[in-house]
N, C-alpha and C positions, 0 to 999 in steps of 0.2 A: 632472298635478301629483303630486308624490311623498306620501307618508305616512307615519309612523313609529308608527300611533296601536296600541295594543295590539288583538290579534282580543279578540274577543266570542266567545259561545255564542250561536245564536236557535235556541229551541225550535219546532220545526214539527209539529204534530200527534205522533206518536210517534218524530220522528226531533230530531238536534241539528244543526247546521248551524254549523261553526265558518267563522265570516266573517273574514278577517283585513285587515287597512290599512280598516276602513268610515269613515274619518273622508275617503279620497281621493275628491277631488273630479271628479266625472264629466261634471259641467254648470259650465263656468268660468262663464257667465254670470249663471248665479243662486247660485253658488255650493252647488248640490247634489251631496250623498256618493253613496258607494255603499251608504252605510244608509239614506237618502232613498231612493234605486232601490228595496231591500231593504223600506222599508215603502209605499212604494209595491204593489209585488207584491203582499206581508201585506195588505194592503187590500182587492184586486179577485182574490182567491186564489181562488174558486168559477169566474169568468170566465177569467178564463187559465187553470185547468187543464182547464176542460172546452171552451173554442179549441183546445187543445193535446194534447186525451184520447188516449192510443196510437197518435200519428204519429209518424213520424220528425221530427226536428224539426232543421234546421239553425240553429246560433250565429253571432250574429252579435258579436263579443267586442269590445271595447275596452281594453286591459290596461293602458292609461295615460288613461285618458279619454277624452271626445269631442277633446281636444286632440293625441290618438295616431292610429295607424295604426290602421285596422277589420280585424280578420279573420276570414274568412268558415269557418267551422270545421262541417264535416261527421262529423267522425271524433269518438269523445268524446276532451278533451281528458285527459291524464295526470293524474293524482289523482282519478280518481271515487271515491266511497266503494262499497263492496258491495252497498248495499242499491238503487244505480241503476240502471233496467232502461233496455234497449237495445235497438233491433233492427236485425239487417244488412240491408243493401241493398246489390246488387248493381249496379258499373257495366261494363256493357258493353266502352266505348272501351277501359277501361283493364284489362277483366277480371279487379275487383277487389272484395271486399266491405269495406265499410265500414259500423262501430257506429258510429248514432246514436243521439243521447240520444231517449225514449223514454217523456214525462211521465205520468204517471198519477196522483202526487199534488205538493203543495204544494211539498215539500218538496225536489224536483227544482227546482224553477224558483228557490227559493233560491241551491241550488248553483249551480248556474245563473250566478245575478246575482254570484255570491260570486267565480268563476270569469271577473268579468270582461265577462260577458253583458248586453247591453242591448236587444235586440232578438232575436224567435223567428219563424222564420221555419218552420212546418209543412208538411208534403206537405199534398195535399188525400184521401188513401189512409188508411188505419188499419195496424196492428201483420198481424191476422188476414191483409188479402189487397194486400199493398203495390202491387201491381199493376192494383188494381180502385179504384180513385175514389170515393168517398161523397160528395165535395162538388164541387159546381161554381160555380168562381168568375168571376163578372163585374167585372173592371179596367176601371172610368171611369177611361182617362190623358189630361189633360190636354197639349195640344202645349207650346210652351214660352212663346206669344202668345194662349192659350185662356185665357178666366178663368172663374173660379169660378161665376159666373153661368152659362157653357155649362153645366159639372159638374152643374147643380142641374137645370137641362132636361132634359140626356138620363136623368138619374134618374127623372125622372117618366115619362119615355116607355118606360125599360127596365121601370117596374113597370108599366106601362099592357098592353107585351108579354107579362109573367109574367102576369099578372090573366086577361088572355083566355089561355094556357097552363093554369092552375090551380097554379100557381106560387106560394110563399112564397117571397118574398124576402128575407132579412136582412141589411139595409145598415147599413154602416160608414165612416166618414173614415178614409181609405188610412196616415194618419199623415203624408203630402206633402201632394200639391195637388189628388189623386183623392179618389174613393170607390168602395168594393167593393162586391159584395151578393153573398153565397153562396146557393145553395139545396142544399138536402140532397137526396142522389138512393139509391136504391138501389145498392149496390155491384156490380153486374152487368154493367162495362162496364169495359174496357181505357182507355188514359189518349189512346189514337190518336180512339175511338169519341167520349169526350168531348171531346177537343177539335174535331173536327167539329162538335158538337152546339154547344159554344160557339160555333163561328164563323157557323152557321147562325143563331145568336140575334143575336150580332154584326151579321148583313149585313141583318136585318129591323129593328132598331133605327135602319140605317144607310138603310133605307128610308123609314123615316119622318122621319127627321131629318138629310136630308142636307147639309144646309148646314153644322149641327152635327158629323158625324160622319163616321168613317172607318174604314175596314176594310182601309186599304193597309199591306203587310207592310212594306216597304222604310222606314224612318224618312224615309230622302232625298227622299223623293214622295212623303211626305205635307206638306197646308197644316199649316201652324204653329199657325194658330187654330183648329184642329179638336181636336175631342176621340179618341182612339184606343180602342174599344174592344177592349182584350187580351185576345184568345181563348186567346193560347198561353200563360196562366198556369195554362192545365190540363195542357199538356204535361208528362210526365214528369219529375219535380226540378226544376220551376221551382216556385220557393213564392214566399209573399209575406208581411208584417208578420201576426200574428193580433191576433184581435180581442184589445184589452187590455194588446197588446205596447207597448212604448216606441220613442219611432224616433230614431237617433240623431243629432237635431238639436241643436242648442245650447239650444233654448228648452221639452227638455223635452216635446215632442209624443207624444199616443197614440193610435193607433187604437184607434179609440170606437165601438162600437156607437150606432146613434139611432134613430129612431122614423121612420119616414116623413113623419108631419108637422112633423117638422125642418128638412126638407132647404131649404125657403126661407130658414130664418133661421141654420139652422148654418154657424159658422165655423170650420175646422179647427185654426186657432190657439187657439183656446178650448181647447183639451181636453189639459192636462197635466199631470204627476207630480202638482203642487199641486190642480187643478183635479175630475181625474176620482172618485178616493176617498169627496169627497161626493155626484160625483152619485152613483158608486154603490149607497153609501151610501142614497140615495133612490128610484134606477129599481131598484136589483139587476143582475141578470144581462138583459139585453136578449137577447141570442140564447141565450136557459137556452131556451128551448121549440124550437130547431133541428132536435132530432132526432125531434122529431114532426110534420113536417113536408117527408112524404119525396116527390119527384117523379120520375115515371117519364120519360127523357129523351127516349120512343120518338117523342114528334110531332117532336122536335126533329133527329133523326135521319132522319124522312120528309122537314123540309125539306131536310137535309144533302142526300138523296139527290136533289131536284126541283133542287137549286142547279147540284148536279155533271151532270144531266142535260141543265143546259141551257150547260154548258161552263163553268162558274164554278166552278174546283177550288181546290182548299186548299192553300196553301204545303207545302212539304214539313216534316214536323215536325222540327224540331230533334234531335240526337245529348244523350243524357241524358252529364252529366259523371261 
């Protein structure tokens, strides 16, 4: 929907963030701006930027609303101001580098929102070693006949697995029909090593709960009412919503940080632009103690090796875009 409304100034810590069109509506539904997005963010600003501290970060943009076309923006978009850091990355296929935005404070994810953006999607890498992983992500994906009830079981059983690992888990509602749980790992490991390591967590998960679960690469052979545990969301440039990001649905959904003893009663829909600020507001930063909580990935890598030994190899990983 169009705008004509005058830009604004929003003060961000020591920077100014001129916003222009904030009266345009982003969410027809409930009839939410892009200054609602905008305090939104201002709200839960300690959270998304420390989701989002010195990764590369791909934009996910909306430039007419959830009522437009998404695009998926790697590159930083034309008008950054000077004081927005970046860092290149290198793709392969195309033997090419490409700046991307590069958050480190507040005032980035402003622009950001300002620019159109409604969802951040991060590497799971830092600035220092793009190529070295700190986080490893476990994607609870729902098939498209799997309910939310499956989601909440294999949650217990993935943290039943991290427990006996010595694993800290920090789980999140994906902003869909998933949930995530990161664990923080030492950066010592190429994005091939961890995704091994996920998939090894993957097929032990998918041991215990095989009715519930599945580890088949092929979308087409897998059952529909299984849950897919997504290994390859460690592979290289596959990123996914962070914690705190907005997803760009109609109704306003965020991936939310929760407590473990949530996951019986949480409901993904609960959690939006209006909704999260207070909690907040009240819990704070739910994953603010992450990075004290580092896991060495090496048993998980011993099963990698016991898996591949007994003929159970790893898809071939995917070609980085």
């Amino acid at each position: 929907m169009a705008s004509s409304s005058p830009a604004i100034e929003i003060e961000v810590d020591d920077k100014v963030v001129r916003v222009t069109n904030p009266d345009r509506v982003y969410f027809p539904e409930h009839g939410w701006t892009k200054l609602d997005l905008i305090d939104y963010y201002l709200a839960v600003g300690d959270g998304i930027v420390n989701a989002l501290y010195e990764r590369p970060c791909m934009l996910h943009r909306f430039p007419k609303g959830l009522a437009g076309d998404k695009v998926h923006q790697k590159k930083v978009p034309p008008g950054a101001p000077p004081w927005l850091e970046t860092v290149p990355i290198h793709f392969p296929r195309y033997n090419r580098i490409v700046h991307e935005v590069c958050v480190t404070e507040l005032a980035t994810v402003i622009w950001a929102v300002q620019m159109s953006t409604v969802e951040f999607h991060p590497w799971n890498s830092r600035r220092a070693d793009t190529e070295k992983p700190d986080e490893w992500r476990i994607d609870l994906d729902p098939g498209p006949e799997c309910d939310f009830e499956t989601v909440r079981r294999v949650a217990h059983v993935s943290h039943e697995v991290l427990d006996e690992l010595g694993a800290i888990g920090f789980p999140k509602t994906s902003g869909g029909s998933g949930l995530h749980i990161y664990v923080r790992i030492p950066p010592d490991h190429g994005f091939a090593d961890v995704r091994r390591a996920a998939l090894a967590f993957a097929r032990e998960v998918e041991r215990r709960a095989p009715d519930d679960v599945t580890t088949t690469w092929w979308r087409k052979d897998r059952d529909p009412a299984q849950l897919f545990v997504d290994y390859n969301q460690n592979a290289r440039d596959h990123t996914i919503a962070a914690a705190y990001s907005v997803r760009g649905f109609a109704d306003g959904r965020v991936s939310t940080p929760i407590r473990w003893d949530e996951i019986d009663d949480v409901d993904p829909h609960d959690f939006t632009i209006a909704t999260v600020p207070d909690r907040y507001a009240k819990l704070g930063d739910l994953h603010e103690g992450i990075d004290d909580a580092v896991f060495d990935i090496a048993p998980l890598l011993e099963w990698a090796d016991r898996d591949e030994r007994d003929g159970v190899e790893a898809p071939a990983e995917p070609e980085s875009d």
